[in-house]
C-alpha positions as CSV (number, residue, x, y, z in Angstrom):
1,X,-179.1,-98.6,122.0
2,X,-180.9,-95.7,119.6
3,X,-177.1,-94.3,119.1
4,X,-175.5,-97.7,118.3
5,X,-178.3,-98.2,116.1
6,X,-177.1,-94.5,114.8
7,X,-174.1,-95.3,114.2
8,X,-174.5,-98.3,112.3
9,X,-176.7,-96.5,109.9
10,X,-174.6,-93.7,109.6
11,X,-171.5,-95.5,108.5
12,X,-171.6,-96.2,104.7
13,X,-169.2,-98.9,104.4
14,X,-170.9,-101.4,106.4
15,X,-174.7,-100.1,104.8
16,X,-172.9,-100.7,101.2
17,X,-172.0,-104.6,103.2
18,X,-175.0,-105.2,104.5
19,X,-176.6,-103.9,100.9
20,X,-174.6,-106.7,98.9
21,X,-175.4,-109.4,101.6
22,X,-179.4,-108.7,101.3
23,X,-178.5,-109.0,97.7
24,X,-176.9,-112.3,97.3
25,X,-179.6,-113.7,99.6
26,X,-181.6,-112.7,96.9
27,X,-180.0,-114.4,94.4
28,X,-179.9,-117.8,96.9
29,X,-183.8,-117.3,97.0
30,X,-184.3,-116.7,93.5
31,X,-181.7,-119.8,93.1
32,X,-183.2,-122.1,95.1
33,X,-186.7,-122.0,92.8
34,X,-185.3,-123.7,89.6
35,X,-186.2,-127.0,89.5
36,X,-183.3,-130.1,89.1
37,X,-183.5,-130.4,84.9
38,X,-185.9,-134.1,83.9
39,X,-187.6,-134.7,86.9
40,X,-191.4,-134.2,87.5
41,X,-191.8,-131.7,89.8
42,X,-195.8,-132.2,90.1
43,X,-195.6,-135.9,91.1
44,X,-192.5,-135.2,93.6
45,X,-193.8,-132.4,95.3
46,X,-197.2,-134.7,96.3
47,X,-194.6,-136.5,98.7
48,X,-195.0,-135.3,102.0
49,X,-192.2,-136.9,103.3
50,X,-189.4,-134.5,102.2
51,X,-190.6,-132.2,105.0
52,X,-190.5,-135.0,108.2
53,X,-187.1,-136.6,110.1
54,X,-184.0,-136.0,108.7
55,X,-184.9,-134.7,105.4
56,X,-187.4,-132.3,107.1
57,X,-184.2,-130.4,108.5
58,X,-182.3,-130.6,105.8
59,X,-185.5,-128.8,104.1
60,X,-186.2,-126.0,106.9
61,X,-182.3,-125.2,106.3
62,X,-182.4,-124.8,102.4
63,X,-185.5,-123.0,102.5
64,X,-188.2,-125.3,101.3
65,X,-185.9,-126.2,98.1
66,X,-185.5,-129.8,99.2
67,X,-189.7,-130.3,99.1
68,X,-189.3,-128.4,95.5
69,X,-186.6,-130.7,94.3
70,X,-184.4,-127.1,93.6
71,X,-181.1,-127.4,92.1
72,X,-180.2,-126.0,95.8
73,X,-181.8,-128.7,97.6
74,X,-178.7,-129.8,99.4
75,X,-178.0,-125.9,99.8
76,X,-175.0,-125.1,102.1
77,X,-175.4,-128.5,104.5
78,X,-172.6,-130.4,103.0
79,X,-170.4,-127.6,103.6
80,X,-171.3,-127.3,107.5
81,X,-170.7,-131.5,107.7
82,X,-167.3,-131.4,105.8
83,X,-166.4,-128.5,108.5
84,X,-167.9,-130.4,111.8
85,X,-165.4,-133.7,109.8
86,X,-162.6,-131.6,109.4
87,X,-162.9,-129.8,113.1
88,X,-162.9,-133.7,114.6
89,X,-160.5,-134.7,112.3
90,X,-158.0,-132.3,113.5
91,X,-158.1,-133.4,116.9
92,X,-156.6,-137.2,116.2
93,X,-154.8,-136.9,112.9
94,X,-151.5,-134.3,113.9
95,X,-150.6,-133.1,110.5
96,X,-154.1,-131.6,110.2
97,X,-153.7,-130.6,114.4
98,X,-150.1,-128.7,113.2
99,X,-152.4,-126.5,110.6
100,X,-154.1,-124.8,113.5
101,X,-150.7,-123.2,114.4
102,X,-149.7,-122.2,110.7
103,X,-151.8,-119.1,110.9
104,X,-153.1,-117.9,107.3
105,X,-151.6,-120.6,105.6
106,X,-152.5,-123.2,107.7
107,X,-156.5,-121.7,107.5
108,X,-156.4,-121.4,103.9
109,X,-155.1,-125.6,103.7
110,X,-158.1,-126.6,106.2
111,X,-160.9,-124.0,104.2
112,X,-159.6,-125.9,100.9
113,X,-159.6,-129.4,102.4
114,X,-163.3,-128.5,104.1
115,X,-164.5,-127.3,100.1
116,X,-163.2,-130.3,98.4
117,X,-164.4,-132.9,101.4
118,X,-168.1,-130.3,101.0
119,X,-168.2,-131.8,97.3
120,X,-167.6,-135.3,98.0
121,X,-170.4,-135.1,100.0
122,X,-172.7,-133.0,98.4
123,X,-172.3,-135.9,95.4
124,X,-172.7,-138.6,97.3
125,X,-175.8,-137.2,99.2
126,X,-177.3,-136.1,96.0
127,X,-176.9,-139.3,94.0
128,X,-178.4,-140.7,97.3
129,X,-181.4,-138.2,96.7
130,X,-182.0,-138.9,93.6
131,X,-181.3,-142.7,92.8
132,X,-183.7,-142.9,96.5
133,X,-186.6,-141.5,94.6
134,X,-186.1,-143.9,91.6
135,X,-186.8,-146.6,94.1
136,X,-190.0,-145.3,95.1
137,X,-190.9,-145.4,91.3
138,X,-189.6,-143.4,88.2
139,X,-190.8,-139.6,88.4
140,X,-188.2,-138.7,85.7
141,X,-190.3,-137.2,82.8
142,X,-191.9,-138.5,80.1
143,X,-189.6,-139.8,77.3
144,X,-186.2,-139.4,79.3
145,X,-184.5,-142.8,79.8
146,X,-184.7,-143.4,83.8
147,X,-181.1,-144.9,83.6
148,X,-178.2,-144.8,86.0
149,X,-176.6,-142.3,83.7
150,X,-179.8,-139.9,83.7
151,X,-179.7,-139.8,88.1
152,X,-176.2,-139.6,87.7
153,X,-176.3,-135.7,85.7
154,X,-179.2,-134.7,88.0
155,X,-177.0,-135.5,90.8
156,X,-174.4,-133.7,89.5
157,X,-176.6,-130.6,88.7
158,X,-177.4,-130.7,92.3
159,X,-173.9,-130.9,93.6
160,X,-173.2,-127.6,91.1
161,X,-175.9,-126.2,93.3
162,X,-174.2,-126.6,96.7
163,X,-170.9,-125.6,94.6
164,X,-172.5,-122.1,94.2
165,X,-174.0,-122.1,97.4
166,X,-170.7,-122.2,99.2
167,X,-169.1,-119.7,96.8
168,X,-172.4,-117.1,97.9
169,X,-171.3,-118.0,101.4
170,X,-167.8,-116.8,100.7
171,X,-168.8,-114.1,99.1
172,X,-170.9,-113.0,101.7
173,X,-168.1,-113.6,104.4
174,X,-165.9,-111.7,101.9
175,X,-168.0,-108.6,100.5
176,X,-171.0,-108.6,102.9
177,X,-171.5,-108.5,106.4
178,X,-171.5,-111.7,109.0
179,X,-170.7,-115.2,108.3
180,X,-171.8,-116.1,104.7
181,X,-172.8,-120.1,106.2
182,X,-174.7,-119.1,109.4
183,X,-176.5,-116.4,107.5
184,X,-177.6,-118.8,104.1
185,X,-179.0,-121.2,107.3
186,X,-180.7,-118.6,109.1
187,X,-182.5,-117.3,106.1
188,X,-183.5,-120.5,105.3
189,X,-185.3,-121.3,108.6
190,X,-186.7,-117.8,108.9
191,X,-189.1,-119.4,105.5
192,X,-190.6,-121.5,108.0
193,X,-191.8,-119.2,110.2
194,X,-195.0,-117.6,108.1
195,X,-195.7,-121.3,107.1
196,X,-195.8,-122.1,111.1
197,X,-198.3,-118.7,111.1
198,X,-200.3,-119.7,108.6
199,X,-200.9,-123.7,109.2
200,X,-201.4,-122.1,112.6
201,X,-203.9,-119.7,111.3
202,X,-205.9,-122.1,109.2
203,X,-205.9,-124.6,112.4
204,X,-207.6,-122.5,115.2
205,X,-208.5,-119.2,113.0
206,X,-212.2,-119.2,111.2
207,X,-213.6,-121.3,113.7
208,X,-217.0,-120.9,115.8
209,X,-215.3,-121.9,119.1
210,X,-214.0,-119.2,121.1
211,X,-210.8,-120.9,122.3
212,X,-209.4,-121.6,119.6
213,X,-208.7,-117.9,119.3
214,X,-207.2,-118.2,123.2
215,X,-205.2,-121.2,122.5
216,X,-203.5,-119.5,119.1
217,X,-203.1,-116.3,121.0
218,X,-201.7,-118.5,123.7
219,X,-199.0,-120.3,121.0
220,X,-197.6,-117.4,119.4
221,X,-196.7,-115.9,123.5
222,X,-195.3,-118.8,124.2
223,X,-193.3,-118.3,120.7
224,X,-192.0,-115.2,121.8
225,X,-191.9,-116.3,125.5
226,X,-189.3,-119.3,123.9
227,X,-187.5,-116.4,121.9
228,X,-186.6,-113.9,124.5
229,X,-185.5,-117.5,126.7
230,X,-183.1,-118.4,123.8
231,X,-181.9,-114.9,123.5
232,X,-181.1,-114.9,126.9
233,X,-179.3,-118.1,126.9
234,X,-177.3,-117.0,123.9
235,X,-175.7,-114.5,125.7
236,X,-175.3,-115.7,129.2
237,X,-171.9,-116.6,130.4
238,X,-169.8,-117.4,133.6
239,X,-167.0,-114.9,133.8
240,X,-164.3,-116.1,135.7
241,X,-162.0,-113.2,137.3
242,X,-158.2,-112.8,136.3
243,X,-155.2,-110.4,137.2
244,X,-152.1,-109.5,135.9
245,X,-149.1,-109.7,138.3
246,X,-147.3,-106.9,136.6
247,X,-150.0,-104.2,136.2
248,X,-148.8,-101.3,138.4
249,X,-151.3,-100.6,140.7
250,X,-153.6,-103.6,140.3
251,X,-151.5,-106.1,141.9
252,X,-154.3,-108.2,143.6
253,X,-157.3,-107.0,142.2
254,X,-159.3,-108.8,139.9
255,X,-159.3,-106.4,136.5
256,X,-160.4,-108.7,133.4
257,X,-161.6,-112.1,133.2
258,X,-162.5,-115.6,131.4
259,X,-165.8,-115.3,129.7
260,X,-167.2,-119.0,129.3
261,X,-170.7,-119.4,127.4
262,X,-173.1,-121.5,129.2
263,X,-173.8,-122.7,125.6
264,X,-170.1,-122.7,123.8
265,X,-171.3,-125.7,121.8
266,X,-173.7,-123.7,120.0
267,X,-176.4,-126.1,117.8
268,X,-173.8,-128.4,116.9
269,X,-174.4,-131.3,118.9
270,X,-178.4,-131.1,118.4
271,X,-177.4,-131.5,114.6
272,X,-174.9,-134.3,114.9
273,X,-177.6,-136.2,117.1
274,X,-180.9,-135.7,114.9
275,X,-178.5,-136.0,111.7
276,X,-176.8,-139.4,113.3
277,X,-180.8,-140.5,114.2
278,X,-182.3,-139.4,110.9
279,X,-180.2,-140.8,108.3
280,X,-181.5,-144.7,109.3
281,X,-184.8,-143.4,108.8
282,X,-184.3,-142.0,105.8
283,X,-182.6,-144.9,104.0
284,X,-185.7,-146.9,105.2
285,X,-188.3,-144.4,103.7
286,X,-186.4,-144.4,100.6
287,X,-186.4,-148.2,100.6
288,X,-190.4,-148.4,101.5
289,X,-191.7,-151.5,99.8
290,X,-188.1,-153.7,99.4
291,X,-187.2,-153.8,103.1
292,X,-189.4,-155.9,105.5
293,X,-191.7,-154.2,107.5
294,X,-190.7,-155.4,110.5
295,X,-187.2,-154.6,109.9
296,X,-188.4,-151.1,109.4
297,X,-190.5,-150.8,112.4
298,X,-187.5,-151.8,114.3
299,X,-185.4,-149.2,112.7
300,X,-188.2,-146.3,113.5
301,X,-188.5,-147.3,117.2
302,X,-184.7,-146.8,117.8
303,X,-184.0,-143.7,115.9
304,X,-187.5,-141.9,115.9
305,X,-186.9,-139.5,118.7
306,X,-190.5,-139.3,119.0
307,X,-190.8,-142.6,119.7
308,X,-189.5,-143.5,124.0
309,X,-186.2,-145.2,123.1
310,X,-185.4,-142.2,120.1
311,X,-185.5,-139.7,122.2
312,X,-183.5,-141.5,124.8
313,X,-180.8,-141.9,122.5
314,X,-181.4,-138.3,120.9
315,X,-181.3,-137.0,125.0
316,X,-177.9,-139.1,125.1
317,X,-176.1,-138.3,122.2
318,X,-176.8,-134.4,122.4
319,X,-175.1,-135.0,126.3
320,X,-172.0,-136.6,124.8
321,X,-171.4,-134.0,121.7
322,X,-172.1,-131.0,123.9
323,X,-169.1,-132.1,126.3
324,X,-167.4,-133.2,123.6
325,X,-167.2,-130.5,121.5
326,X,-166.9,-128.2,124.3
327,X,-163.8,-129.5,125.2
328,X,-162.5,-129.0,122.4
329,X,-162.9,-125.6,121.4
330,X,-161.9,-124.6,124.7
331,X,-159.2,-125.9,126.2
332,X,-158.5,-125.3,129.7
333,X,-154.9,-126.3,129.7
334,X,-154.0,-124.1,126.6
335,X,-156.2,-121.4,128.6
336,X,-153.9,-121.6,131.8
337,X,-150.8,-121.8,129.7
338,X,-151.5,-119.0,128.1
339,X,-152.5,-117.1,131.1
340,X,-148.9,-117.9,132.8
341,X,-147.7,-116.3,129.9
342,X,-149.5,-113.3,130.4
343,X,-148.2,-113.2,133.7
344,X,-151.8,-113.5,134.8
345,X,-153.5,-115.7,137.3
346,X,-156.9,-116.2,139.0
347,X,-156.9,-115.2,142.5
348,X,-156.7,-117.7,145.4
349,X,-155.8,-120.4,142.6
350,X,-152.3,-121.6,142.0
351,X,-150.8,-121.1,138.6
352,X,-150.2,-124.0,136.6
353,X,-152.3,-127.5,137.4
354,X,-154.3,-125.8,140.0
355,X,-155.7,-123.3,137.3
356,X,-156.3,-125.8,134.4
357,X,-158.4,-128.1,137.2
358,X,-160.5,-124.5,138.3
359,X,-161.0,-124.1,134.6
360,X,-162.1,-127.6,133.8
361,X,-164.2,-127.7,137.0
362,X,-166.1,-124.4,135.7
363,X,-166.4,-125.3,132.3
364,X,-168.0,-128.5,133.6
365,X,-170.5,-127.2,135.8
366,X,-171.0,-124.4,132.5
367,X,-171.7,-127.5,130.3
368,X,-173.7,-128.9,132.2
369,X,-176.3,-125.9,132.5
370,X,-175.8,-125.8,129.0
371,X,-176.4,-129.2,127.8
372,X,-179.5,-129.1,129.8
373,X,-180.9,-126.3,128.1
374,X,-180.3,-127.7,124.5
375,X,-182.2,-130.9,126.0
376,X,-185.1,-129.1,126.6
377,X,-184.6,-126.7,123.4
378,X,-184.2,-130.3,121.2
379,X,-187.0,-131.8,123.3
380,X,-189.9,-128.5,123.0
381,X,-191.0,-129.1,119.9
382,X,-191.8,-132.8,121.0
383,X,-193.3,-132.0,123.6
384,X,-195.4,-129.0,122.2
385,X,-197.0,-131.1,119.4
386,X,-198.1,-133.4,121.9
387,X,-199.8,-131.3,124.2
388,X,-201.1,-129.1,121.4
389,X,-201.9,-132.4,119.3
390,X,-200.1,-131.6,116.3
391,X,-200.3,-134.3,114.1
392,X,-198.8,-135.2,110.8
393,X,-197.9,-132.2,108.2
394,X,-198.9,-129.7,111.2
395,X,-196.5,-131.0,113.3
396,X,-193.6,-130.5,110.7
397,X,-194.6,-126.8,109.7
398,X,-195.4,-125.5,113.8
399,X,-191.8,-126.0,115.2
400,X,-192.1,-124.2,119.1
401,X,-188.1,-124.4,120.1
402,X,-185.9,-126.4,118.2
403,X,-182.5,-126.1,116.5
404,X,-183.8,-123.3,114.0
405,X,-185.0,-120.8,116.4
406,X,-181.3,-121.2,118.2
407,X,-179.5,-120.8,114.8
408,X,-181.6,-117.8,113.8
409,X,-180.6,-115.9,117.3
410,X,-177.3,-117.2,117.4
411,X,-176.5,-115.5,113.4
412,X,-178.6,-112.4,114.2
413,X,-176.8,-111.8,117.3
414,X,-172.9,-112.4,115.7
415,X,-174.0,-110.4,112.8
416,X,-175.3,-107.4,114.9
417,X,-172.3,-107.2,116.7
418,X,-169.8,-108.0,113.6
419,X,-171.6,-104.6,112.0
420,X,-171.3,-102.9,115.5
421,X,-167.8,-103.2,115.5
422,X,-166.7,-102.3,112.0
423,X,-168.9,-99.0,112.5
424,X,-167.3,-98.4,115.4
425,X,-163.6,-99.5,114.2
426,X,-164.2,-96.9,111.6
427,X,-165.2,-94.2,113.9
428,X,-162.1,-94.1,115.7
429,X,-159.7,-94.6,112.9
430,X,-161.3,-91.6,112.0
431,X,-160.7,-89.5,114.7
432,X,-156.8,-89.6,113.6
């Protein structure tokens, strides 16, 4: 491990990579501090409720700049919903299908079509944002005119923000090292981890009773326990043996296989189900005081997961988008077509049907392992606050599990290994 380390450190070209990426995470940071231009950023920030349901999430992944009303509050997650659109989309329209199978050109027609859909919705969530908190009462400062016209600049001030955020992705996927999205994401739910330690610290530290020091000892292992169980998961897979029918001297013998991930979904499906969950709840917050109250306790016992029937539907809807979207990243029958190309095949299965049916039966079972552990990932912070008894604001900022922890390891992992293999591309071409 010490000499791959070594050798990452050695090679200059990905130092001078990784140099400019920790530099235009800077510039995010520094970016996401400047307040949205009119708005009073005293009386906003007093509203605890930017940092609960679905606008809680949306905070952990900007880095806190939601709660400070930042021209980055939306940050990069317009961008990642017009690419889960356009990824579904591709599946039932077939011009858009055909673009998969254009190579470069057909990329570079769905990145543009993903930036273009990424503004529509950064405006429309942002006008949403702000015109929301003119319902709750006029926090626009004193002597602007609170008119349609004023929300309508802020929100386009805002939509400039996510603008620049996707072009610092690119940038980073361009001059830096890793993928520019993932890493903006990851950075921004790494800010939550030393609030976590210290609303954890001012919760059980400074006290006269002895096990309050056990039980926060006791919290941050099971952190780390959680960590090293999401690592683990992040890198498990189910291989499935192949072997090429021409290979002189392997006929028979199983040389290479299939890796399948247990988790090939990734944290996709958790956020289309708290994101499909949260938005109901959030149109009812913003509408506090003009929609009837029983109306809106209605609304918070379906979609709260916290409440019985939420996380029901949260369980059920992270099942159906796990298979779903597992399916269709991999494809069995465009694996087993492409092995009888290869003049490859598994042994003891037939080529053709037979293979595609192993395929899908593995990849079943795989899911199934898989979708069970995002259950319990989606369902440990929950579960946690209750048996800790994490209440209110401490239950928002202590966040054991969840759908950050697994985008953190996830990044940190594909980045390690993107910087491993450039270093190591560049050693051999070296050698020549």
């Amino acid at each position: 491990m010490w000499q791959r380390i070594k050798n990452v450190l050695a090679n200059k070209t990905v130092m001078t990579r990784l140099g400019m990426t920790l530099l235009l995470i800077l510039v995010f940071r520094i970016a996401s501090y400047i307040p949205i231009p009119l708005f009073n950023i005293e009386l906003f920030q007093s509203n605890q409720q930017w940092t609960s349901g679905f606008l809680g999430i949306l905070n952990s992944y900007t880095g806190q700049a939601l709660a400070r009303f930042s021209v980055l509050s939306l940050g990069i997650s317009p961008y990642i919903t017009a690419s889960i659109a356009v990824q579904l989309l591709q599946v039932v329209i077939p011009q858009m299908k055909e673009w998969q199978e254009q190579g470069d050109e057909g990329k570079a027609k769905t990145s543009r079509l993903t930036k273009y859909l990424a503004i529509v919705l950064a405006f429309a969530q942002a006008l949403l944002l702000i015109l929301g908190t003119g319902v709750r009462g006029s926090q626009i400062q004193v002597g602007v005119d609170s008119g349609f016209f004023t929300y309508f600049y802020m929100a386009l001030v805002v939509t400039a923000g996510s603008a620049f955020t996707i072009w610092l992705a690119d940038l980073i996927t361009a001059k830096g090292v890793g993928n520019g999205s993932s890493i903006l994401i990851a950075v921004g739910v790494l800010t939550s981890i030393p609030i976590m330690i210290t609303t954890l610290g001012d919760k059980y530290l400074g006290t006269d009773n002895g096990w309050d020091i056990v039980i926060y000892v006791g919290i941050l292992l099971l952190y780390v326990a959680i960590l090293l169980g999401v690592v683990y998961m992040n890198i498990a897979k189910r291989k499935i043996p192949i072997s090429y029918a021409n290979r002189q001297g392997g006929a028979g013998k199983s040389d290479s296989n299939i890796p399948l991930k247990i988790n090939s979904a990734g944290v996709l499906p958790v956020i289309f189900a708290s994101t499909l969950l949260s938005v109901p709840l959030s149109i009812v917050g913003f509408l506090e005081g003009s929609v009837n109250s029983g109306a809106a306790s209605w609304v918070n016992s379906i979609f709260n997961y916290q409440e019985p029937i939420g996380f029901i539907l949260y369980v059920l809807l992270i099942v159906v988008f796990s298979f779903f979207y597992t399916f269709m990243v991999t494809n069995p029958h465009k694996i087993a077509d492409n092995l009888s190309k290869s003049n490859a095949y598994v042994p003891g299965v037939r080529p053709g049907d037979d293979t595609k049916n192993y395929i899908a039966r593995i990849l079943f079972k795989v899911t199934v392992v898989g979708t069970v552990y995002l259950v319990i990932l989606a369902a440990l912070p929950i579960v946690t606050a209750w048996v800790f008894g994490f209440v209110g604001q401490n239950a928002a900022n202590i966040t054991l599990g969840g759908t950050g922890l697994l985008i953190v390891v996830g990044v940190a992992a594909d980045t390690t290994s993107q910087m491993e293999a450039q270093a190591n591309q560049e050693t051999y071409q070296g050698l020549f």
